[in-house]
N, C-alpha and C positions, 0 to 999 in steps of 0.2 A: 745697100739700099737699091728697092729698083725703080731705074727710070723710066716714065712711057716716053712713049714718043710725042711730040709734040703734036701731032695731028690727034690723036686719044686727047690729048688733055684740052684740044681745043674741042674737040666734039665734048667732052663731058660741061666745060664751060659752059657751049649754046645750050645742051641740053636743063642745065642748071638754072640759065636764063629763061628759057622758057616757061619753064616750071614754074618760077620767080614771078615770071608775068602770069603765067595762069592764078597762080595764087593770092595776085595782086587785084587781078583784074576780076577773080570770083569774091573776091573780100569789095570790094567796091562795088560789083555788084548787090552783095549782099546789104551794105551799107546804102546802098542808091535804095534796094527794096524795103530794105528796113524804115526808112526816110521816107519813103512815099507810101508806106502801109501806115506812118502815123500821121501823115501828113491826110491820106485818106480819112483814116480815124476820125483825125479834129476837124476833116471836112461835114464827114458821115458818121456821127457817133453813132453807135449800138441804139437801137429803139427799145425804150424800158418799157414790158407791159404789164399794166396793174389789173389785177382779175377783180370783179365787184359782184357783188352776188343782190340778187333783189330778185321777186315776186311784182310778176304784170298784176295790175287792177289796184283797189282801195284794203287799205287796212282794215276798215269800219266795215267791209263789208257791205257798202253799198257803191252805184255804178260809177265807174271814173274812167272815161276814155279816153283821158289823158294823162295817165299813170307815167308812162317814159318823159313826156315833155319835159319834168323839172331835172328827172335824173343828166336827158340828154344835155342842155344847156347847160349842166354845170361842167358834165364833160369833155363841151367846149372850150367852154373859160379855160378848164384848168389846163387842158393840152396847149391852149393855147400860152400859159403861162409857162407851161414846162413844156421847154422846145426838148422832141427827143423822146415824149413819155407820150405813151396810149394806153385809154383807160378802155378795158375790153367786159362785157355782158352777157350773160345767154337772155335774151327776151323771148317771153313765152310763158315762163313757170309760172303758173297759179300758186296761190297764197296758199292753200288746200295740200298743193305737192312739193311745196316749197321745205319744209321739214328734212323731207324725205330726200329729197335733191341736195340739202345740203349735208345730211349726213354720208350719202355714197360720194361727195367730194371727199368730205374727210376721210374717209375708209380708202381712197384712192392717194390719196397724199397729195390733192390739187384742192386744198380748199382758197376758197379766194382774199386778197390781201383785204376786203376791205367789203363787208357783208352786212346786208339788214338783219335782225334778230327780234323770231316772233319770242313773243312770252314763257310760250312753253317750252322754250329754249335757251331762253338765257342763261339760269342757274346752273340748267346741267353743264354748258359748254363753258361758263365760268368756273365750274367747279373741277371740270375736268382739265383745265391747261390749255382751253382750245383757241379762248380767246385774251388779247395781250393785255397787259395791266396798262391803264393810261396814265397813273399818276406820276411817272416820271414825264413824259412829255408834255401834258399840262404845266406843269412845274417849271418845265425848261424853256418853257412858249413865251417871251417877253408879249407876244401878239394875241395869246390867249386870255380870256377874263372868265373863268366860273361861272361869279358870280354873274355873268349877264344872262344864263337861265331862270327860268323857276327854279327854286331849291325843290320842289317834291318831282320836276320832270328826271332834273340830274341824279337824284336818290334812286329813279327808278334803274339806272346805269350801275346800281352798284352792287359788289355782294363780297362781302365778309370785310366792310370797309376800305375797299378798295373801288377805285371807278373804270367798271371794265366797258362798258358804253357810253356812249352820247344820243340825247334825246332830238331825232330826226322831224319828230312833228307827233304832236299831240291832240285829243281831245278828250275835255271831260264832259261828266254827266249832268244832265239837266233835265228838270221837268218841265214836257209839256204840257201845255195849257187848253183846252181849247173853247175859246173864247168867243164864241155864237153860243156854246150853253150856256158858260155863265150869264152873259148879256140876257139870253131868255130867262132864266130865273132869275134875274135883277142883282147880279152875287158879281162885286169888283173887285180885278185883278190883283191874286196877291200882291203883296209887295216883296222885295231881291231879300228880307231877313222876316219871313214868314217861318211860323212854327209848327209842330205835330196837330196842336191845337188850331190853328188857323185851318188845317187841311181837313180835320174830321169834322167841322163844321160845317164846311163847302159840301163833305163827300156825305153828311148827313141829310144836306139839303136836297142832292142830286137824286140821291138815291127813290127811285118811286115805282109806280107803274102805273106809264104815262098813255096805254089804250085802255086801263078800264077790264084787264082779263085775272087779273087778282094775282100776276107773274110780274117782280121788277125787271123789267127792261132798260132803264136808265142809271149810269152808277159811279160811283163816284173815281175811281179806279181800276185800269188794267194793268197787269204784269208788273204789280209791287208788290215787294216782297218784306219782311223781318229782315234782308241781308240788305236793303235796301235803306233802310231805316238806321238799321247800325252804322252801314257806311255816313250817310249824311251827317247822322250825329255826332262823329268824328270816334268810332269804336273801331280797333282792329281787331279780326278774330284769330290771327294767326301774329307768331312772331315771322321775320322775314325770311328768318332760315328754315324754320317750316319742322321747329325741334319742342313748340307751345301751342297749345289752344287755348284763348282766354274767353271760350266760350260762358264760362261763369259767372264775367261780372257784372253788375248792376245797369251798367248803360245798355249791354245786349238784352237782358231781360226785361231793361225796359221798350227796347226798340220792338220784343216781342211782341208786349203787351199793346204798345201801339197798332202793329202792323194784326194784331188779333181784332180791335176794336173797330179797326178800316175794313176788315174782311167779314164782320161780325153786318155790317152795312148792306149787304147782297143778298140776305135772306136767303142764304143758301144755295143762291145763282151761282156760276159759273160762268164768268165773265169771257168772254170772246174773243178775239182778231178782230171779227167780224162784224162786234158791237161799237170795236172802237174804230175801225174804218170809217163806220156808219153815221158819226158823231154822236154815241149816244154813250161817249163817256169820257165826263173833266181832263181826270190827269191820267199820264203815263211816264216813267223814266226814258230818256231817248239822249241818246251822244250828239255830242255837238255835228259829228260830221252829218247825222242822219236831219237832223235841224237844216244844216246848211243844202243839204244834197234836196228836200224835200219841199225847202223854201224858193226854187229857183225852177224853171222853166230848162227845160222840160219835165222833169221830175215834179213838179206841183201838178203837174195834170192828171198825173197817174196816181194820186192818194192824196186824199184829204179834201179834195176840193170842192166840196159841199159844206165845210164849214172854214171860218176862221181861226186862224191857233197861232201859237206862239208859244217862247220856253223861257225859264226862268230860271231862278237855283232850286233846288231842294231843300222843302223843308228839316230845322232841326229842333230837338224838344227845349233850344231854348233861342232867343229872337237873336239874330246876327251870329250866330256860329256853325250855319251854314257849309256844311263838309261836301264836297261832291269827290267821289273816285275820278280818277285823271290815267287814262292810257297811254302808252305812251308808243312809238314805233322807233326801236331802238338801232343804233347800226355802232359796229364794233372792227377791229383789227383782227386779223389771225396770229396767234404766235409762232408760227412759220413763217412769215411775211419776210420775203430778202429785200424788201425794200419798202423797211420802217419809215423812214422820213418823210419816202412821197406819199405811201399810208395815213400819216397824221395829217399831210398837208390837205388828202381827198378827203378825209375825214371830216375836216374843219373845212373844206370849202362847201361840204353836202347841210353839214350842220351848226356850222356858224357863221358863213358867211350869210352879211344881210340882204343881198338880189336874189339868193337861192331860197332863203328861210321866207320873202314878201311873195314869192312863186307861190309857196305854200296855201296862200290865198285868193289865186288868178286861177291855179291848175288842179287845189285839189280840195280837200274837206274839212280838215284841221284846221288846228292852230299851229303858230310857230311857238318852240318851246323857247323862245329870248324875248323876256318880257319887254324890250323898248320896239320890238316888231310886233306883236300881238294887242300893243297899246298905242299904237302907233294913230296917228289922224290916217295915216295913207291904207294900213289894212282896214279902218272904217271904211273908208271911201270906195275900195273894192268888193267887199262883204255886201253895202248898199248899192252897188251897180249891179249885183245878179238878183237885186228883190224885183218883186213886180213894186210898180209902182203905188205908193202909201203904204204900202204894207208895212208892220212895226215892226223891227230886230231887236233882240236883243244889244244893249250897249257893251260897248267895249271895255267900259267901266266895270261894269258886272261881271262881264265875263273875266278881267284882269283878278276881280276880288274872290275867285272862284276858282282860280287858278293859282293865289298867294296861297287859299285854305284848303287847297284838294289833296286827297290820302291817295296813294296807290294801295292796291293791291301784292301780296305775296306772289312770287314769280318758283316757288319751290315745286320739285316733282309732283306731290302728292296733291298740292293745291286744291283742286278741280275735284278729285276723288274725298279727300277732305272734308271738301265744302259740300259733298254730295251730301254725302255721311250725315253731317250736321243738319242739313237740309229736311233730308229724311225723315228723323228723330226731332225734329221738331213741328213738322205737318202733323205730327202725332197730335202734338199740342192742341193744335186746331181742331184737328177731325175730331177727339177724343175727349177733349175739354179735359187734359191733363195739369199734374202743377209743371208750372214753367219751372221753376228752383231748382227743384228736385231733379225732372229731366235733363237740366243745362247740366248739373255736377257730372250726370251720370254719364251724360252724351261725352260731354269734356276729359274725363277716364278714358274713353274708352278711344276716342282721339288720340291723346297724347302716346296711349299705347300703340295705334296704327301709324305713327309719327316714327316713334321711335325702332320699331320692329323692324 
Protein backbone atom coordinates (compact mmCIF):
# COMPACT_ATOMS: atom_id res chain seq x y z
CA UNK A 1 0.00 0.00 0.00
CA UNK A 2 1.45 3.39 -0.53
CA UNK A 3 1.68 5.97 1.89
CA UNK A 4 1.80 9.97 1.24
CA UNK A 5 3.15 11.85 3.28
CA UNK A 6 1.21 13.66 5.54
CA UNK A 7 1.77 17.03 4.13
CA UNK A 8 0.11 15.71 0.51
CA UNK A 9 -2.82 14.47 2.38
CA UNK A 10 -3.18 17.70 4.06
CA UNK A 11 -2.82 19.84 0.94
CA UNK A 12 -5.44 17.39 -0.80
CA UNK A 13 -7.81 17.90 2.39
CA UNK A 14 -7.69 22.07 2.08
CA UNK A 15 -7.86 21.59 -1.43
CA UNK A 16 -11.17 19.37 -1.07
CA UNK A 17 -12.39 21.99 1.37
CA UNK A 18 -12.30 24.60 -0.77
CA UNK A 19 -13.84 23.05 -3.50
CA UNK A 20 -16.51 21.83 -0.92
CA UNK A 21 -16.93 25.67 -0.11
CA UNK A 22 -16.97 26.72 -3.70
CA UNK A 23 -19.62 24.34 -4.47
CA UNK A 24 -21.48 25.20 -1.45
CA UNK A 25 -21.31 28.64 -1.84
CA UNK A 26 -22.19 28.51 -5.88
CA UNK A 27 -25.31 26.32 -4.91
CA UNK A 28 -26.51 29.05 -2.41
CA UNK A 29 -25.85 31.32 -4.53
CA UNK A 30 -27.81 29.87 -7.08
CA UNK A 31 -30.49 29.30 -4.56
CA UNK A 32 -30.31 33.10 -3.17
CA UNK A 33 -30.87 33.87 -7.23
CA UNK A 34 -33.15 31.57 -7.89
CA UNK A 35 -35.16 33.06 -4.59
CA UNK A 36 -35.06 36.42 -5.72
CA UNK A 37 -35.87 35.90 -9.54
CA UNK A 38 -39.31 34.50 -8.12
CA UNK A 39 -39.49 36.67 -5.52
CA UNK A 40 -38.86 39.34 -8.47
CA UNK A 41 -41.42 37.51 -10.56
CA UNK A 42 -44.33 37.78 -7.92
CA UNK A 43 -43.18 41.20 -7.40
CA UNK A 44 -43.06 42.00 -11.43
CA UNK A 45 -45.13 39.58 -13.07
CA UNK A 46 -44.67 39.23 -16.98
CA UNK A 47 -47.03 41.89 -18.65
CA UNK A 48 -49.81 39.89 -20.69
CA UNK A 49 -50.53 41.78 -24.04
CA UNK A 50 -53.89 41.31 -25.56
CA UNK A 51 -53.99 42.51 -29.48
CA UNK A 52 -57.59 43.88 -30.53
CA UNK A 53 -58.21 44.75 -33.94
CA UNK A 54 -60.88 47.50 -34.81
CA UNK A 55 -61.66 50.17 -37.65
CA UNK A 56 -61.42 54.24 -36.66
CA UNK A 57 -64.98 55.88 -37.50
CA UNK A 58 -68.76 54.49 -37.70
CA UNK A 59 -69.96 51.36 -38.92
CA UNK A 60 -73.24 53.04 -40.58
CA UNK A 61 -71.00 54.99 -42.36
CA UNK A 62 -71.74 58.12 -41.08
CA UNK A 63 -69.57 60.74 -39.09
CA UNK A 64 -68.35 59.56 -35.53
CA UNK A 65 -65.47 61.35 -34.03
CA UNK A 66 -65.59 59.68 -31.22
CA UNK A 67 -65.08 56.10 -32.47
CA UNK A 68 -61.85 55.22 -29.86
CA UNK A 69 -63.80 56.92 -26.80
CA UNK A 70 -65.85 53.71 -25.87
CA UNK A 71 -63.25 51.28 -27.04
CA UNK A 72 -60.56 53.29 -24.83
CA UNK A 73 -62.73 53.36 -21.57
CA UNK A 74 -63.24 49.89 -21.65
CA UNK A 75 -59.70 49.32 -21.94
CA UNK A 76 -59.29 51.12 -18.98
CA UNK A 77 -61.63 49.25 -16.83
CA UNK A 78 -60.49 46.21 -17.91
CA UNK A 79 -56.50 46.78 -17.21
CA UNK A 80 -57.56 48.21 -14.51
CA UNK A 81 -59.32 44.93 -13.34
CA UNK A 82 -56.45 42.69 -14.62
CA UNK A 83 -53.36 44.00 -12.79
CA UNK A 84 -50.57 42.78 -15.23
CA UNK A 85 -52.59 42.69 -18.55
CA UNK A 86 -52.43 45.45 -21.63
CA UNK A 87 -54.82 45.64 -23.99
CA UNK A 88 -52.93 46.95 -27.32
CA UNK A 89 -54.55 48.69 -30.87
CA UNK A 90 -53.39 50.01 -34.23
CA UNK A 91 -55.63 53.26 -34.43
CA UNK A 92 -55.93 54.70 -37.76
CA UNK A 93 -57.49 51.75 -39.95
CA UNK A 94 -60.48 52.91 -41.93
CA UNK A 95 -63.52 50.68 -42.07
CA UNK A 96 -62.78 50.55 -46.03
CA UNK A 97 -59.12 49.03 -45.29
CA UNK A 98 -59.93 47.31 -42.50
CA UNK A 99 -60.55 43.78 -44.54
CA UNK A 100 -57.46 44.09 -45.97
CA UNK A 101 -55.52 44.77 -42.79
CA UNK A 102 -56.79 42.03 -41.23
CA UNK A 103 -56.39 39.54 -43.65
CA UNK A 104 -52.28 40.38 -43.92
CA UNK A 105 -52.32 39.81 -39.92
CA UNK A 106 -53.60 36.55 -40.70
CA UNK A 107 -51.22 35.67 -43.59
CA UNK A 108 -48.51 36.85 -40.94
CA UNK A 109 -49.44 34.69 -38.02
CA UNK A 110 -50.30 37.97 -35.80
CA UNK A 111 -53.89 38.14 -35.92
CA UNK A 112 -55.38 39.74 -32.94
CA UNK A 113 -56.80 38.00 -29.78
CA UNK A 114 -59.83 39.78 -29.96
CA UNK A 115 -61.25 41.66 -33.33
CA UNK A 116 -64.32 43.59 -34.79
CA UNK A 117 -65.80 41.49 -37.79
CA UNK A 118 -67.29 43.31 -40.87
CA UNK A 119 -70.00 41.27 -42.62
CA UNK A 120 -68.27 40.31 -45.34
CA UNK A 121 -66.11 38.61 -43.30
CA UNK A 122 -67.66 36.74 -40.98
CA UNK A 123 -68.67 33.57 -42.76
CA UNK A 124 -65.52 33.26 -44.62
CA UNK A 125 -63.38 33.49 -41.36
CA UNK A 126 -65.87 31.21 -39.61
CA UNK A 127 -65.66 28.92 -42.10
CA UNK A 128 -62.18 28.80 -42.27
CA UNK A 129 -60.97 28.08 -38.41
CA UNK A 130 -60.14 31.62 -38.09
CA UNK A 131 -62.33 32.60 -35.58
CA UNK A 132 -62.99 30.39 -31.91
CA UNK A 133 -66.10 28.68 -31.30
CA UNK A 134 -67.75 30.52 -28.23
CA UNK A 135 -70.14 27.86 -27.20
CA UNK A 136 -68.11 26.37 -24.66
CA UNK A 137 -67.34 29.52 -22.87
CA UNK A 138 -70.71 30.82 -22.86
CA UNK A 139 -71.60 27.62 -21.39
CA UNK A 140 -69.05 27.75 -18.69
CA UNK A 141 -69.64 31.54 -17.78
CA UNK A 142 -71.89 31.24 -14.55
CA UNK A 143 -71.70 35.31 -15.15
CA UNK A 144 -72.81 35.09 -18.70
CA UNK A 145 -76.79 35.27 -19.68
CA UNK A 146 -77.52 34.81 -23.75
CA UNK A 147 -80.48 35.32 -23.32
CA UNK A 148 -79.93 39.03 -22.27
CA UNK A 149 -79.51 40.01 -26.25
CA UNK A 150 -81.97 40.16 -28.91
CA UNK A 151 -82.32 36.62 -30.09
CA UNK A 152 -81.91 38.03 -34.12
CA UNK A 153 -78.66 40.28 -32.94
CA UNK A 154 -76.89 36.97 -31.33
CA UNK A 155 -78.20 34.83 -34.61
CA UNK A 156 -76.27 37.25 -36.51
CA UNK A 157 -73.00 35.67 -34.47
CA UNK A 158 -73.65 32.45 -35.67
CA UNK A 159 -72.77 29.96 -38.50
CA UNK A 160 -73.33 26.38 -39.02
CA UNK A 161 -75.05 26.54 -35.41
CA UNK A 162 -72.57 27.43 -33.59
CA UNK A 163 -71.81 31.05 -31.92
CA UNK A 164 -68.69 32.22 -33.36
CA UNK A 165 -69.47 36.14 -32.42
CA UNK A 166 -71.15 38.56 -30.09
CA UNK A 167 -73.17 41.44 -31.18
CA UNK A 168 -71.03 44.86 -30.35
CA UNK A 169 -73.82 47.20 -31.20
CA UNK A 170 -76.53 47.30 -33.62
CA UNK A 171 -78.91 49.16 -35.79
CA UNK A 172 -81.86 48.50 -37.69
CA UNK A 173 -83.87 49.89 -40.43
CA UNK A 174 -86.44 52.31 -40.42
CA UNK A 175 -88.60 54.58 -42.60
CA UNK A 176 -88.26 58.02 -42.71
CA UNK A 177 -91.02 60.25 -42.73
CA UNK A 178 -91.00 63.62 -43.55
CA UNK A 179 -93.45 65.25 -41.94
CA UNK A 180 -93.84 69.24 -43.28
CA UNK A 181 -95.23 67.21 -46.57
CA UNK A 182 -97.54 65.31 -45.21
CA UNK A 183 -98.88 68.18 -42.81
CA UNK A 184 -99.03 70.32 -46.31
CA UNK A 185 -101.27 67.68 -47.86
CA UNK A 186 -103.30 67.23 -44.73
CA UNK A 187 -102.01 63.24 -44.73
CA UNK A 188 -101.39 62.02 -40.62
CA UNK A 189 -98.45 60.19 -39.43
CA UNK A 190 -98.54 56.60 -40.07
CA UNK A 191 -98.96 54.64 -37.33
CA UNK A 192 -95.55 52.00 -35.67
CA UNK A 193 -98.13 48.75 -37.52
CA UNK A 194 -98.96 50.58 -40.76
CA UNK A 195 -99.29 48.51 -43.94
CA UNK A 196 -98.27 48.10 -47.86
CA UNK A 197 -101.53 49.64 -48.24
CA UNK A 198 -101.37 52.56 -45.90
CA UNK A 199 -98.09 53.48 -47.77
CA UNK A 200 -99.50 53.45 -51.43
CA UNK A 201 -102.13 55.63 -50.42
CA UNK A 202 -100.01 58.36 -48.91
CA UNK A 203 -97.43 57.84 -51.96
CA UNK A 204 -100.58 58.12 -54.34
CA UNK A 205 -101.37 61.27 -52.82
CA UNK A 206 -97.99 62.83 -52.90
CA UNK A 207 -97.34 61.96 -56.09
CA UNK A 208 -98.19 65.17 -58.44
CA UNK A 209 -96.82 68.10 -60.37
CA UNK A 210 -96.69 70.72 -58.02
CA UNK A 211 -95.45 73.95 -60.73
CA UNK A 212 -97.88 73.28 -63.37
CA UNK A 213 -94.98 72.13 -66.13
CA UNK A 214 -96.98 68.63 -66.79
CA UNK A 215 -93.40 66.85 -65.15
CA UNK A 216 -94.01 65.10 -61.41
CA UNK A 217 -91.75 66.65 -59.25
CA UNK A 218 -93.17 65.53 -55.97
CA UNK A 219 -93.33 61.70 -54.88
CA UNK A 220 -94.09 59.45 -52.85
CA UNK A 221 -90.57 57.56 -52.45
CA UNK A 222 -86.85 57.48 -52.80
CA UNK A 223 -84.44 54.41 -52.82
CA UNK A 224 -87.16 51.64 -52.07
CA UNK A 225 -86.93 48.91 -53.47
CA UNK A 226 -88.72 45.02 -54.07
CA UNK A 227 -85.70 43.73 -51.61
CA UNK A 228 -87.01 46.39 -49.47
CA UNK A 229 -90.49 45.25 -49.23
CA UNK A 230 -89.52 41.55 -48.88
CA UNK A 231 -87.45 42.30 -46.00
CA UNK A 232 -90.14 44.35 -43.99
CA UNK A 233 -92.57 41.63 -44.63
CA UNK A 234 -90.46 39.19 -42.94
CA UNK A 235 -89.31 37.19 -46.41
CA UNK A 236 -85.78 35.66 -46.61
CA UNK A 237 -84.29 35.47 -50.05
CA UNK A 238 -81.47 33.42 -49.28
CA UNK A 239 -80.85 30.49 -46.68
CA UNK A 240 -77.96 31.55 -44.26
CA UNK A 241 -75.47 29.25 -45.63
CA UNK A 242 -75.96 30.87 -48.85
CA UNK A 243 -76.49 26.98 -50.53
CA UNK A 244 -80.86 28.39 -51.54
CA UNK A 245 -82.60 31.06 -53.12
CA UNK A 246 -86.15 31.23 -52.21
CA UNK A 247 -86.71 33.77 -54.62
CA UNK A 248 -89.91 32.00 -55.78
CA UNK A 249 -92.18 32.30 -53.17
CA UNK A 250 -95.35 34.04 -52.77
CA UNK A 251 -94.44 36.76 -50.25
CA UNK A 252 -91.38 37.93 -52.62
CA UNK A 253 -93.73 38.03 -55.46
CA UNK A 254 -95.88 39.72 -53.77
CA UNK A 255 -93.39 42.25 -52.17
CA UNK A 256 -92.76 42.73 -56.17
CA UNK A 257 -95.88 43.43 -57.09
CA UNK A 258 -96.06 46.06 -54.25
CA UNK A 259 -92.78 47.72 -54.86
CA UNK A 260 -94.09 47.71 -58.95
CA UNK A 261 -97.26 49.68 -57.98
CA UNK A 262 -95.08 52.34 -55.69
CA UNK A 263 -92.81 52.88 -58.66
CA UNK A 264 -95.71 52.61 -61.05
CA UNK A 265 -96.58 56.25 -59.08
CA UNK A 266 -93.56 58.48 -60.62
CA UNK A 267 -94.76 58.39 -64.14
CA UNK A 268 -91.78 57.38 -65.11
CA UNK A 269 -89.64 59.97 -63.05
CA UNK A 270 -86.60 59.05 -61.85
CA UNK A 271 -86.59 60.02 -58.50
CA UNK A 272 -83.35 61.82 -56.93
CA UNK A 273 -80.84 62.49 -53.88
CA UNK A 274 -81.53 65.66 -54.80
CA UNK A 275 -85.52 65.52 -54.68
CA UNK A 276 -85.29 64.22 -51.42
CA UNK A 277 -82.76 66.41 -49.94
CA UNK A 278 -85.09 69.06 -51.21
CA UNK A 279 -88.16 67.88 -49.38
CA UNK A 280 -89.99 66.99 -52.16
CA UNK A 281 -90.36 63.44 -51.12
CA UNK A 282 -92.50 61.34 -48.00
CA UNK A 283 -90.65 58.30 -47.33
CA UNK A 284 -87.17 56.71 -47.68
CA UNK A 285 -85.50 53.68 -45.80
CA UNK A 286 -82.66 55.12 -43.38
CA UNK A 287 -80.69 53.02 -40.33
CA UNK A 288 -81.22 54.11 -37.18
CA UNK A 289 -77.65 55.27 -36.76
CA UNK A 290 -78.27 57.64 -39.84
CA UNK A 291 -81.67 58.77 -37.90
CA UNK A 292 -79.74 59.40 -34.89
CA UNK A 293 -76.50 61.01 -36.65
CA UNK A 294 -78.87 63.50 -38.74
CA UNK A 295 -81.19 64.30 -35.79
CA UNK A 296 -78.56 65.95 -33.59
CA UNK A 297 -76.66 69.13 -34.15
CA UNK A 298 -74.28 69.26 -35.83
CA UNK A 299 -75.37 67.14 -38.32
CA UNK A 300 -78.98 68.57 -38.67
CA UNK A 301 -77.65 71.50 -40.13
CA UNK A 302 -76.04 70.00 -42.80
CA UNK A 303 -79.24 67.97 -44.42
CA UNK A 304 -82.60 68.12 -44.09
CA UNK A 305 -83.11 71.25 -42.53
CA UNK A 306 -85.68 72.79 -44.52
CA UNK A 307 -88.26 70.54 -43.52
CA UNK A 308 -89.42 68.47 -40.56
CA UNK A 309 -89.05 64.38 -40.52
CA UNK A 310 -88.85 61.75 -38.30
CA UNK A 311 -88.76 57.59 -38.64
CA UNK A 312 -90.79 55.02 -37.88
CA UNK A 313 -91.08 51.19 -38.69
CA UNK A 314 -91.59 49.85 -42.15
CA UNK A 315 -94.48 49.14 -43.56
CA UNK A 316 -95.67 45.29 -43.86
CA UNK A 317 -98.63 43.88 -46.19
CA UNK A 318 -100.13 42.92 -43.14
CA UNK A 319 -100.91 45.41 -39.95
CA UNK A 320 -98.36 44.77 -36.92
CA UNK A 321 -95.91 42.36 -38.43
CA UNK A 322 -93.72 44.82 -39.10
CA UNK A 323 -90.02 43.09 -40.17
CA UNK A 324 -87.04 45.62 -40.32
CA UNK A 325 -83.46 44.23 -41.20
CA UNK A 326 -81.11 44.65 -38.16
CA UNK A 327 -77.13 44.97 -38.65
CA UNK A 328 -75.29 44.29 -36.54
CA UNK A 329 -71.27 45.16 -35.77
CA UNK A 330 -69.75 41.92 -34.75
CA UNK A 331 -66.43 41.18 -32.72
CA UNK A 332 -65.04 37.70 -32.10
CA UNK A 333 -61.84 35.70 -30.79
CA UNK A 334 -59.00 34.41 -32.85
CA UNK A 335 -58.41 30.64 -32.57
CA UNK A 336 -54.67 31.26 -32.08
CA UNK A 337 -55.36 33.26 -29.09
CA UNK A 338 -52.73 32.00 -26.19
CA UNK A 339 -54.60 33.73 -23.93
CA UNK A 340 -58.45 32.45 -24.13
CA UNK A 341 -59.61 33.51 -20.72
CA UNK A 342 -58.63 37.18 -20.90
CA UNK A 343 -60.04 36.97 -24.57
CA UNK A 344 -63.58 36.09 -23.36
CA UNK A 345 -63.23 38.29 -20.43
CA UNK A 346 -62.47 41.53 -23.10
CA UNK A 347 -64.99 40.10 -25.01
CA UNK A 348 -67.70 40.38 -22.49
CA UNK A 349 -66.44 43.46 -20.98
CA UNK A 350 -66.69 45.33 -25.01
CA UNK A 351 -70.05 43.50 -25.30
CA UNK A 352 -71.86 42.90 -22.32
CA UNK A 353 -70.88 44.74 -19.88
CA UNK A 354 -73.64 47.29 -19.11
CA UNK A 355 -71.41 51.11 -18.80
CA UNK A 356 -69.61 50.01 -22.08
CA UNK A 357 -73.03 48.88 -24.01
CA UNK A 358 -75.06 52.62 -22.37
CA UNK A 359 -71.49 54.31 -24.03
CA UNK A 360 -73.01 52.97 -27.05
CA UNK A 361 -75.60 55.88 -26.68
CA UNK A 362 -73.44 58.99 -25.38
CA UNK A 363 -70.46 58.18 -28.15
CA UNK A 364 -71.98 56.61 -30.94
CA UNK A 365 -75.07 55.78 -33.49
CA UNK A 366 -76.52 52.43 -32.41
CA UNK A 367 -78.14 50.62 -30.44
CA UNK A 368 -76.98 48.35 -27.70
CA UNK A 369 -77.67 44.67 -28.69
CA UNK A 370 -78.95 43.70 -24.66
CA UNK A 371 -82.42 44.37 -24.69
CA UNK A 372 -82.73 45.91 -20.84
CA UNK A 373 -80.08 48.60 -22.09
CA UNK A 374 -81.76 49.70 -25.42
CA UNK A 375 -85.21 49.80 -23.27
CA UNK A 376 -83.83 51.19 -20.65
CA UNK A 377 -85.62 54.88 -19.17
CA UNK A 378 -81.60 55.93 -19.04
CA UNK A 379 -80.77 55.21 -23.00
CA UNK A 380 -84.16 57.45 -23.49
CA UNK A 381 -82.93 60.01 -21.51
CA UNK A 382 -79.63 60.26 -23.49
CA UNK A 383 -81.07 59.65 -27.12
CA UNK A 384 -83.50 63.04 -25.95
CA UNK A 385 -80.54 65.13 -24.75
CA UNK A 386 -78.91 65.19 -28.39
CA UNK A 387 -82.57 66.36 -29.94
CA UNK A 388 -82.96 69.84 -30.54
CA UNK A 389 -85.42 70.88 -28.46
CA UNK A 390 -89.44 69.63 -29.19
CA UNK A 391 -88.39 67.85 -31.66
CA UNK A 392 -90.40 64.09 -31.72
CA UNK A 393 -87.95 60.72 -31.51
CA UNK A 394 -88.92 57.92 -32.04
CA UNK A 395 -89.91 55.84 -28.70
CA UNK A 396 -88.10 53.33 -27.30
CA UNK A 397 -90.92 51.19 -27.26
CA UNK A 398 -91.00 51.04 -30.83
CA UNK A 399 -87.80 50.78 -31.49
CA UNK A 400 -87.64 47.58 -28.58
CA UNK A 401 -90.65 46.06 -30.89
CA UNK A 402 -88.63 46.37 -33.97
CA UNK A 403 -85.76 44.99 -32.63
CA UNK A 404 -87.92 41.64 -30.88
CA UNK A 405 -89.12 41.32 -35.07
CA UNK A 406 -86.04 42.31 -37.05
CA UNK A 407 -84.44 39.62 -39.63
CA UNK A 408 -80.87 39.86 -40.58
CA UNK A 409 -79.45 39.48 -43.58
CA UNK A 410 -77.31 36.38 -45.13
CA UNK A 411 -73.60 37.08 -44.16
CA UNK A 412 -72.40 34.31 -47.07
CA UNK A 413 -69.56 35.03 -49.83
CA UNK A 414 -71.71 35.18 -52.69
CA UNK A 415 -74.47 37.43 -50.84
CA UNK A 416 -73.95 40.86 -52.57
CA UNK A 417 -73.11 39.25 -56.08
CA UNK A 418 -76.32 37.19 -55.44
CA UNK A 419 -78.40 39.78 -54.58
CA UNK A 420 -77.06 41.71 -57.57
CA UNK A 421 -78.00 39.00 -59.94
CA UNK A 422 -81.51 38.89 -58.44
CA UNK A 423 -81.58 42.52 -58.51
CA UNK A 424 -80.97 42.68 -62.22
CA UNK A 425 -83.42 40.19 -63.39
CA UNK A 426 -86.00 41.59 -61.75
CA UNK A 427 -85.60 45.54 -62.94
CA UNK A 428 -86.50 43.43 -65.98
CA UNK A 429 -89.87 43.14 -64.41
CA UNK A 430 -90.33 46.89 -64.32
CA UNK A 431 -88.70 48.25 -67.37
CA UNK A 432 -90.33 45.61 -69.40
CA UNK A 433 -93.69 44.86 -67.95
CA UNK A 434 -92.61 41.08 -67.70
CA UNK A 435 -94.53 38.21 -65.68
CA UNK A 436 -93.22 38.36 -62.22
CA UNK A 437 -93.74 34.11 -61.69
CA UNK A 438 -92.26 33.03 -64.47
CA UNK A 439 -89.11 35.46 -64.14
CA UNK A 440 -88.79 34.54 -60.20
CA UNK A 441 -88.59 30.56 -61.22
CA UNK A 442 -86.32 31.27 -63.68
CA UNK A 443 -84.13 33.92 -61.86
CA UNK A 444 -84.15 31.32 -58.78
CA UNK A 445 -82.45 28.27 -61.29
CA UNK A 446 -80.25 30.19 -62.19
CA UNK A 447 -79.10 31.39 -58.61
CA UNK A 448 -79.09 28.30 -57.03
CA UNK A 449 -76.70 27.13 -59.72
CA UNK A 450 -74.29 30.18 -59.17
CA UNK A 451 -74.69 29.17 -55.40
CA UNK A 452 -73.68 25.91 -55.87
CA UNK A 453 -70.89 26.24 -58.52
Amino acid sequence: MKVFPRRDMDRKAERFQVKKNYVAGAALALALAAGGGALYMAAHPREVVLEFGMFAGSNWDVENPNSYTIIDQAIREFEEEHEGVKVHYYSGVLKDDYSEWLSRKLLEDEMPDVFMVLDDDFNLFSSMGVMKNLDGLMEKDQDFDQDAYYPITLKAGEYGGHQYALPYETAPTLMFVNKTLLEQEDIEMPSADWTWEDMYEICRKMAKDTDGDGTTDQFGTYNYSWIDAAYSNGEQLFDMEGQQCYLAGAGVSDAIKFAARISDLNNGQKVSQEDFNSGNVAFTPMSFAEYRNYKTYPYKIKKYKDFQWDCITVPSAEPGKNSSVVECLLMGISNRTRHEKLAWEFLKKLTYDEGIQMNLFRYSQGLSALRHITNSREAEVIVLSNMESGASVISMETLNNVMENGIITPKFAKYQQALSLADSEISKIFDENGDIDITLKKTQRTINSYLKG
